[in-house]
C-alpha angles and dihedrals in degrees: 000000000000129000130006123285099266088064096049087051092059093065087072095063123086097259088048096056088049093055085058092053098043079051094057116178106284111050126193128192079261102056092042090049081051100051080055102065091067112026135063104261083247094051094046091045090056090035080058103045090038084054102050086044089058096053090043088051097052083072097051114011131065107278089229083052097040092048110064109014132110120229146123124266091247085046084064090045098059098040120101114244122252093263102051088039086057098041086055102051094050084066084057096043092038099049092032102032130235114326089014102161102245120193104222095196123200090009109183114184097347106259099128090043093052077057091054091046091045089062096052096259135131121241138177121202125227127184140145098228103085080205092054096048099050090050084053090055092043098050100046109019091233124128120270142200134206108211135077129296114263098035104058089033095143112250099210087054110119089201141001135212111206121195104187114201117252113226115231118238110189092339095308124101118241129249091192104115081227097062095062116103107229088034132203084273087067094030088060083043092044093055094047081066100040119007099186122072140070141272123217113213145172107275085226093070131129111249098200088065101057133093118261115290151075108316106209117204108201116203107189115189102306101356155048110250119172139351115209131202112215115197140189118353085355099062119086125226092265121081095210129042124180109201125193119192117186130207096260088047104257111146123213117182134179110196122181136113121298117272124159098200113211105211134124125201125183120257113284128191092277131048131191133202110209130224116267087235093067104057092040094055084043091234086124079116097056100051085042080063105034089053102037089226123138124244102240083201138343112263099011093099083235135147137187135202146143085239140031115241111204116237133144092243099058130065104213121211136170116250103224096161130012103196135161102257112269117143091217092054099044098044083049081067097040086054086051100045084050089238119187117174111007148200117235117194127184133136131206086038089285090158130352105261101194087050088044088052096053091043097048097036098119132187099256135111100242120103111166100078124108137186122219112201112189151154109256116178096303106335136069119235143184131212118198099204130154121233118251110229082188118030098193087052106108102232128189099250119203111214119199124219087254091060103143091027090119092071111063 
C-alpha cells in the first residue's frame, strides 16, 4: 500500500471521492499530470490505486461494496468474492444462529465481513495493518482493531474467520503451512481461545498439515478460489467437502472422506470434465459412486458413461471419435464434421491450446465441437466430442473404430 493511513483516509472525505473520480479507471500520463494540479503527489498516488481497485472489484466483489468503497488493488486481490463471502457466512448463521459476534481476523479490506453483515451477523475486524484495518471500518461500518490476530482476538466473540497472509516467493504465494503469517503455531493458540470458526486458506494446501476438522474446497466460475477449514461446532462430520458457486448464487457441495480411486474404464458415448474442487478435496470417489459413472484415468479429472448424468460438478460431451493424438488426423475429422470455431481441452501442458486452436480452426458452420487432448496411461490421446447444452437431451453420437483407446 501506498501512503500512510492518513492519506488513505482522505480518500473518504468529499474532496477525496472526487479525486477518485476524477481518477477514473483507466488512467493516462495526462490525467495523472492533471490530478496533480490539484492534489498533493501522495494523495494522487492512493485517488489512483483506490480507483483501479474499484474497476477490478465490480467483477468480484458486491456493486454496493465495490462502489463506494476505499482499498488498494492487492487488497482486491486477496479478498474473497461476494459469493464465497456469503457462502461462508450462511455456515456461521446457519451453525450459531442470526446476530451471532463473529471475529474477522486479519481483515484486510471487509469483505468478508460485508458477507457476514449481509447474513445478518455481527463482526468485528482485526488486522495488523492499521491501513487495513481502517479500510475494513470504512467499507463496512463494523468495528475494527489494529493489533495481531490472536491477541486482540474479541473475547465476546461466539466464532472467528481467519484469513492468514501467504508470503510470495518469486512472485508466487506460497502453499508451505510455514509461510503463512499468522502461521499453525497461532491457529492451535487461536482455537484455545476460541474453538469454533474457519480458516481460509490457499486450495492448493496440504491437508495432512492442518488442524483437525472439514476442509472445504471452494470452486467459483473458472477457478478455485479458496479452501476453508471449519473447526469445532462449525465443522461438519465429514472430513472433505467439494463446493461449487456459481455466478447466480446457487451452491452445489459433495462432502464425504478422501479417497483417490485408481481405475481406469474405456471411453463410452459421454464424457465428463470434472470440476477442479473435486479432485482437490479428493471426493472424486464419492461422486464415482453418487452418479454411477466410470474414472477414464486417475488424475486426469475425467469421467466416462453411456450416458451423461446431469450435476453441477461435471461438464458432459458426446464422444463422436477416441484417436491416438495426431493434428492431421484430428483436423481430418474437424473437416468432416464441417467444424468452424472449436474448443480445445488438455491439461499438464500436454499440447498448446492457444497454438492447437489456430491450427484446427476450420471453415465450417459448426461451433459446438471440442477436442480434448490428454495424458492417458502412456499415450496421449484425443477425443472429438461435441458439448451437450442440455445433458439429459438424448443426442445421435458418432463413435470412431478406435472407441476404448484412452484406457490402456
Amino acid at each position: 500500500m501506498n501512503g500512510p493511513v492518513e492519506t488513505w483516509a482522505w480518500l473518504s472525505t468529499d474532496q477525496g471521492a472526487e479525486a477518485i473520480d476524477h481518477a477514473g479507471g483507466d488512467t493516462t500520463p495526462a490525467s495523472v499530470a492533471a490530478l496533480r494540479k490539484d492534489y498533493t503527489p501522495a494523495q494522487v498516488r492512493v485517488a489512483v490505486e483506490a480507483a483501479k481497485a474499484r474497476v477490478k472489484a465490480t467483477r468480484k466483489l458486491d456493486p454496493g461494496f465495490a462502489g463506494r468503497m476505499v482499498a488498494d488493488v492487492p487488497g482486491v486481490e486477496m479478498a474473497s468474492s461476494a459469493i464465497a463471502s456469503a457462502h461462508k457466512a450462511w455456515r456461521f448463521r446457519e451453525r450459531l444462529g442470526a446476530n451471532a459476534l463473529i471475529a474477522d481476523l486479519c481483515c484486510g479490506i471487509g469483505a468478508d465481513t460485508w458477507g457476514m453483515h449481509s447474513q445478518g451477523l455481527r463482526a468485528i475486524g482485526v488486522d495488523l495493518s492499521e491501513t487495513r484495518a481502517w479500510m475494513c471500518a470504512h467499507n463496512t461500518g463494523a468495528n475494527t482493531v489494529c493489533g495481531d490476530a490472536v491477541m486482540e482476538c474479541p473475547t465476546a466473540a461466539r466464532a472467528f474467520h481467519l484469513d492468514p497472509a501467504r508470503r510470495s516467493i518469486e512472485g508466487r504465494r506460497s502453499l508451505r503451512a510455514e509461510d503463512f503469517e499468522p502461521g499453525p503455531a497461532a491457529w492451535d493458540r487461536l482455537m484455545e481461545r476460541l474453538s469454533d470458526g474457519a480458516i481460509k486458506l490457499n486450495p492448493g494446501i496440504d491437508a495432512s498439515i492442518l488442524p483437525e476438522g472439514e476442509l472445504e474446497i471452494i470452486s467459483e466460475p473458472g477457478r478455485l478460489t479458496q479452501a476453508v477449514l471449519w473447526v469445532g461446532d462449525l465443522a461438519g462430520s465429514e472430513a472433505r467437502r467439494a463446493t461449487v458457486l456459481s455466478a447466480d448464487g446457487e451452491v452445489c457441495s459433495l462432502a464425504g472422506e478422501a479417497e483417490r480411486p485408481e481405475g481406469a474404464e474405456a471411453i463410452g458415448a459421454a464424457l465428463g470434465t470434472l470440476d477442479p474442487c473435486l479432485e482437490r478435496a479428493d471426493l472424486v470417489g464419492v461422486l464415482l459412486d453418487t452418479l454411477g459413472v466410470r474414472l477414464v484415468h486417475p488424475g486426469t479429472g475425467l469421467v466416462t458413461a453411456d450416458e451423461a448424468v446431469e450435476h453441477p460438478m461435471v461438464r458432459w460431451y458426446g464422444v463422436i471419435e477416441v484417436m491416438a493424438w495426431s493434428r492431421k488426423c484430428v483436423r481430418a475429422k474437424l473437416r468432416e464434421l464441417d467444424a468452424g470455431v472449436i474448443e480445445v481441452r488438455t491439461r499438464g501442458g500436454v499440447v498448446n491450446p492457444d497454438e492447437e486452436l489456430r491450427q484446427l480452426r476450420g471453415k465450417g458452420v459448426r461451433d459446438d465441437l471440442t477436442v480434448l487432448v490428454y495424458r492417458l496411461g502412456d499415450r496421449i490421446m484425443a477425443i472429438v466430442a461435441e458439448r451437450l447444452s442440455n445433458p439429459n437431451e438424448k443426442k445421435p453420437v458418432r463413435l470412431g473404430d478406435a472407441r476404448g483407446e484412452g484406457v490402456l
